[in-house]
N, C-alpha and C positions, 0 to 999 in steps of 0.2 A: 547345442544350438536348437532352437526352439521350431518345430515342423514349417515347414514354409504355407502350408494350408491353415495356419491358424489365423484370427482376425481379433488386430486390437483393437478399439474405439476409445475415443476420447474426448469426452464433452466436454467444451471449451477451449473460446478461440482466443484467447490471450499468451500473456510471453511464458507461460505454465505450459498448456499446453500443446503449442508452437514449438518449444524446446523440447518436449518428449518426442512429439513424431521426430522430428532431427536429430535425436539423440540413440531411437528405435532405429532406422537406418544407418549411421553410424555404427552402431554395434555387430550391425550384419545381420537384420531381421529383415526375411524377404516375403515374411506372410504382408497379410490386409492392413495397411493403419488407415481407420478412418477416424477424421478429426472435423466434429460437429461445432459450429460456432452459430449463437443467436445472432449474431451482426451478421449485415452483407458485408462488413468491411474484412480484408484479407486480418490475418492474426497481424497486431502491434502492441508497442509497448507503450503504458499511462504514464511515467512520467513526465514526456513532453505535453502533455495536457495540461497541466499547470505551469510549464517551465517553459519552452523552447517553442512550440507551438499557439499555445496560447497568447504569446509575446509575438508572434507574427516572425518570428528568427528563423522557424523551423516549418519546412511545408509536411503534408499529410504523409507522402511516403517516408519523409526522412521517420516514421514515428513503424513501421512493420517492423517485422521480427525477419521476415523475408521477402524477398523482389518475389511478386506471384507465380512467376514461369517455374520457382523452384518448387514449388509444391507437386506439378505435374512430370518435375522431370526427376522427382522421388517417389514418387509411384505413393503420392499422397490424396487421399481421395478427400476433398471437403464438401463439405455440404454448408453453405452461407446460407445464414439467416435462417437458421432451424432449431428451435428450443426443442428440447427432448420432452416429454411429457410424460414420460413413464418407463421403470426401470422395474423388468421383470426380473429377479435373481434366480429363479430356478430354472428360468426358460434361459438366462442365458441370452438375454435380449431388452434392446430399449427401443422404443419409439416414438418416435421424430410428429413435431406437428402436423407434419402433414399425412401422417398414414404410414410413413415408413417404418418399416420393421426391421432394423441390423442385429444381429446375432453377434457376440463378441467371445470370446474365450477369455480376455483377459481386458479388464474398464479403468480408464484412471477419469475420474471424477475432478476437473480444473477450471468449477463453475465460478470462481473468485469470489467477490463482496459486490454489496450494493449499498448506495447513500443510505443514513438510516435519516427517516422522515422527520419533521417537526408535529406532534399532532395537536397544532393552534388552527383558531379561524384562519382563512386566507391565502394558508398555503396552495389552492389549484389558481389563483392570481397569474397572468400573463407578466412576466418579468420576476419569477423565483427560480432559480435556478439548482440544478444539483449540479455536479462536475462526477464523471466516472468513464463519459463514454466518448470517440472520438466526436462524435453529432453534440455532446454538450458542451464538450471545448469550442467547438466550432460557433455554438449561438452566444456562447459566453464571450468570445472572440469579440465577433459583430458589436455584441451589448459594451466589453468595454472600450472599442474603437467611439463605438458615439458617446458616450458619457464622457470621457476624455474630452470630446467635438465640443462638447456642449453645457460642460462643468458641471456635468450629473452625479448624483449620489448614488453609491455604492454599498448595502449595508452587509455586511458579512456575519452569521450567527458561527460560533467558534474561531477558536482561535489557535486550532490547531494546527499539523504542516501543511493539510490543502489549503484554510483557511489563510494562513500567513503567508505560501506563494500567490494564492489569489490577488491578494492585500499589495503586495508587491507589485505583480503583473498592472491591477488598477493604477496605482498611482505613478507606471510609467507609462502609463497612456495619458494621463492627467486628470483622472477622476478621483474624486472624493470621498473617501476612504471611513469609516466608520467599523469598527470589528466589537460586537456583543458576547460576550465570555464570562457564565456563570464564575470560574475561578477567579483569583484576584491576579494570576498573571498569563501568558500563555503559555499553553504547554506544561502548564501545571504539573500534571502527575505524572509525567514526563524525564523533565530536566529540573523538575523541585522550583522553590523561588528563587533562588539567587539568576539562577542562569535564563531561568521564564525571565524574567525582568529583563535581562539584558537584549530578548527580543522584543520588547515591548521597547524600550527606549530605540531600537535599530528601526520599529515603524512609525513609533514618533518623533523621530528626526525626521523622516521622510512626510510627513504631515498625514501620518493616519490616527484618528481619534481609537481611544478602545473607550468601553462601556462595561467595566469589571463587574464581578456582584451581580448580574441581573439576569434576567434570563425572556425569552423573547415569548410575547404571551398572546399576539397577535400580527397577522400583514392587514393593510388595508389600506383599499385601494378606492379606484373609479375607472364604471366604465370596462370592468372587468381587468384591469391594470395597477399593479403595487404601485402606492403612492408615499408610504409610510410604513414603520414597522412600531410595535407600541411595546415594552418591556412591563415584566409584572412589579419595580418600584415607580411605575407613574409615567416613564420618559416616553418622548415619541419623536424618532426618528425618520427625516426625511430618506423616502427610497425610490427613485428610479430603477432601480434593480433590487435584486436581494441573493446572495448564495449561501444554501444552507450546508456548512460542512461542519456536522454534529458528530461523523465515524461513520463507520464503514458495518454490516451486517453481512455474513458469510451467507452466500448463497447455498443451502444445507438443503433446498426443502423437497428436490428430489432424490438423497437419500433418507433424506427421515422417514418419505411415504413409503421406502423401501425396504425399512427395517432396519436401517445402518446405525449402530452406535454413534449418538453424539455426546459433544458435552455444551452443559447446561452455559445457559448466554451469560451468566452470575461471573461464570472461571472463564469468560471471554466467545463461549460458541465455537461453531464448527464441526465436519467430521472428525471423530477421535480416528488417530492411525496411531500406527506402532513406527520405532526407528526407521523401517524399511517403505512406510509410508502405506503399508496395506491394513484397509479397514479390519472391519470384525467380518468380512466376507473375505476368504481366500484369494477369491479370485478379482477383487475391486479393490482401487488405490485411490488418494488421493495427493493431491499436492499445489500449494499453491495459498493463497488466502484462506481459501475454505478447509484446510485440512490444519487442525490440531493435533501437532505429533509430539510424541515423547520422546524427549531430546537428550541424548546418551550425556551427555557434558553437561548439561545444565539440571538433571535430574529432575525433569520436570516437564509437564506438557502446557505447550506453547502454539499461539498461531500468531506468524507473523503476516504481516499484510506488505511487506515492500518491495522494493523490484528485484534485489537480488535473492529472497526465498523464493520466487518468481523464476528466474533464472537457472539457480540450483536445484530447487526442488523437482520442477522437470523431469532432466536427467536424472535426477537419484531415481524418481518416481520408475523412471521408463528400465533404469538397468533392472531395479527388482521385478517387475513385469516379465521379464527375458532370466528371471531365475538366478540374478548374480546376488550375494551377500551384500546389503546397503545397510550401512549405519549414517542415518542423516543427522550429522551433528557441527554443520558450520555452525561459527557466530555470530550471530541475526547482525545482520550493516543495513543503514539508510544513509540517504546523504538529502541536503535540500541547497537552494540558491536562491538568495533573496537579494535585491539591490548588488552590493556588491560584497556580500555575505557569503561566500561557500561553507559547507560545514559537512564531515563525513562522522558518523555513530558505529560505532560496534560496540555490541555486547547486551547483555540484558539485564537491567534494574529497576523494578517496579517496585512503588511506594515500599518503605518496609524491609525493603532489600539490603541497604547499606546503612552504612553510620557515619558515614565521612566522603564528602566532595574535598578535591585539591587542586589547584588548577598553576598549570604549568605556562606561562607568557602573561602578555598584557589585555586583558578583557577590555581595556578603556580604546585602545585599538580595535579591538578583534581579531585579534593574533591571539591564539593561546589553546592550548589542552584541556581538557578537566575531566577528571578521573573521578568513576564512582567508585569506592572500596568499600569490604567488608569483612572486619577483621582482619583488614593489613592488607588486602589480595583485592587485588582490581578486579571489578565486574563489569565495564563497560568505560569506554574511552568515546570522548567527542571533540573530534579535531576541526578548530574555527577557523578559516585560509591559513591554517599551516597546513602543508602538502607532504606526499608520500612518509606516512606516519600510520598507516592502519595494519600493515603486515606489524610492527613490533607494539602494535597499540592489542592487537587481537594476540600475539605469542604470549603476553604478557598475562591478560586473560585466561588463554590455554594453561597457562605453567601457570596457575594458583600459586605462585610463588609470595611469601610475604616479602614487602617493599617498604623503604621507608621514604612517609611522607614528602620529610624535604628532600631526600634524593629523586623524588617524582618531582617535586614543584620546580627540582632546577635545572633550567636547559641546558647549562653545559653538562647534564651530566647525559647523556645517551640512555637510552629509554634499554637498546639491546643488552647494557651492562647490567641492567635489574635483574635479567631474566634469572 
């Protein structure tokens, strides 16, 4: 058991690190946790910001990690609205904007990501939007309640998954949909063309235009207000609004000035950790968006940015802190909702990765499986509204077991019978 006089801190107020302090008390850690967040808002979770909240479904609280009284009645000390500014490692201390100086014994680093910029004219234009934080869900809210009002345009750069729940969200308030996307499908490097394509058909049924091929080379407005956006083959889109979701950058840059091993933005960014999630300093962790760990199962270092490494990484993060044996090696899950589209991801396949998509149901529905393999052994499973399918869709993954194709493509056969 770890001295009850030691103090752990944790910068960042998201479901990373919301979940370690709750995970630090569970364990039976009755030293210091203090948990620094740059919002005034209590620690919640982002994916009602493009999903549940944003759609007007879900109010503010439904989106915390906790009812706020529980922070005080775990003996959780926060400090709202305080970016760190400096992380001493020898001293064993970081210091908060405003002068404060906390001493920690043991640091877990769960600074997330941030919108990465466009850098064309016109981006400081009044109506561009990024999406990350509850305050930008909130104006983006507003923005497309009146567009909808008022049959305003909506221009979206990417077409990625904040991009394509955005896209969605707009056109069920009844604005005007427009998505610019250098690839020729969404989701490109993602889900490959077959399966990109089939989201692009799911938001052009719904009456969303895309703009493949191009890439956005200018906003421009009047009046200090986005009035248009102009693309570098010649086009010019009308824009009442604009969101730019190009990815996501790991918030890294207070331990870079502190000496912390990163890896290079080329092999995706981030602080490098090991399985247990502790940096190249003994005594500091990270977890979350920003942290790039070597993943015991996948042989390989990964940052994943979604809710559920969010989720787990937390906890993993917080047991090594307290000195337990952690091998962080779930299978990266996302899930998204679009119209009437649910769809749940596990597993990991980036370009390169496989040699064979097989897909189990009817895609012309959107009912159906589709499995990436390589070399016969599934790498990653995407389940389109078929349900409770991710436990034998991820065992299946785990046991690298070789399958054969058409016993994957056919439903009566049970996914458990491959294993």
């Amino acid at each position: 058991m770890v001295d009850a006089d030691q103090t752990f801190v944790i910068v960042g107020g998201g479901l990373a690190g919301a979940k370690a302090a709750e995970t630090l008390r569970a364990e039976g850690f009755s030293g210091r946790v203090i948990l620094v967040c740059d919002e005034r808002e209590y620690p919640y979770e982002r994916p009602p910001l493009s999903k549940g909240y944003l759609l007007g479904e879900k109010d503010r609280t439904d989106a915390l990690v906790h009812d706020p009284a529980w922070y005080a009645s775990h003996d959780i000390e926060l400090h709202l609205g305080q970016t760190v500014t400096g992380l001493d490692r020898d001293a064993h201390t970081v210091r908060l904007g405003d002068g404060t100086v906390l001493r920690y014994d043991k640091l877990l680093l769960a600074t997330g990501s941030e919108p990465r910029r466009l850098d064309v004219p016109g981006t400081g234009l009044a109506g561009v939007h990024h999406l990350r934080r509850l305050s930008h869900a909130e104006r983006l809210r507003h923005e497309l309640k009146a567009l909808g009002r008022d049959n305003g345009h909506l221009v979206i750069a990417g077409a990625g998954w904040i991009g394509l729940e955005v896209a969605a969200a707009a056109r069920t308030y009844g604005a005007e949909v427009t998505v610019v996307e250098p690839d020729p499908t969404p989701l490109h490097r993602v889900l490959g063309p077959e399966l990109g394509q089939l989201f692009a058909d799911l938001h052009t049924a719904h009456g969303v235009r895309f703009h493949f091929g191009a890439r956005i080379q200018e906003f421009t407005g009047q009046d200090g207000m986005v009035l248009a956006v102009r693309t570098d083959d010649g086009e010019e889109h009308p824009a009442h609004a604009v969101l730019v979701a190009v990815g996501a950058a790991p918030r890294a840059a207070l331990a870079e000035n502190a000496g912390l091993a990163l890896v290079d933005r080329a092999d995706g960014g981030g602080i490098a950790v090991d399985a247990s999630l502790r940096t190249s300093d003994p005594d500091i962790y990270a977890a979350g968006d920003v942290a790039a760990a070597e993943h015991p199962f996948l042989h390989h270092r990964i940052r994943v940015e979604h809710w559920s490494n969010a989720l787990n990484g937390g906890p993993a993060a917080a047991r090594a802190m307290l000195g337990r044996d952690v091998s962080y090696d779930r299978v990266p899950y996302f899930f998204t909702d679009q119209y009437d589209l649910g769809m749940e991801y596990s597993g990991w396949a980036p370009p390169g990765s496989y040699d064979q998509v097989v897909v189990r149901g009817d895609t012309g529905k959107r009912e159906f499986i589709a499995f990436w393999l390589n070399g016969g052994r599934v790498i990653a499973g995407m389940n389109v509204n078929v349900w409770d399918v991710t436990d034998p869709i991820q065992k299946l993954i785990r046991s690298r077991a070789t399958v054969d194709p058409d016993a994957l493509c056919d439903p009566s056969v049970a996914l458990e019978s491959l294993l």
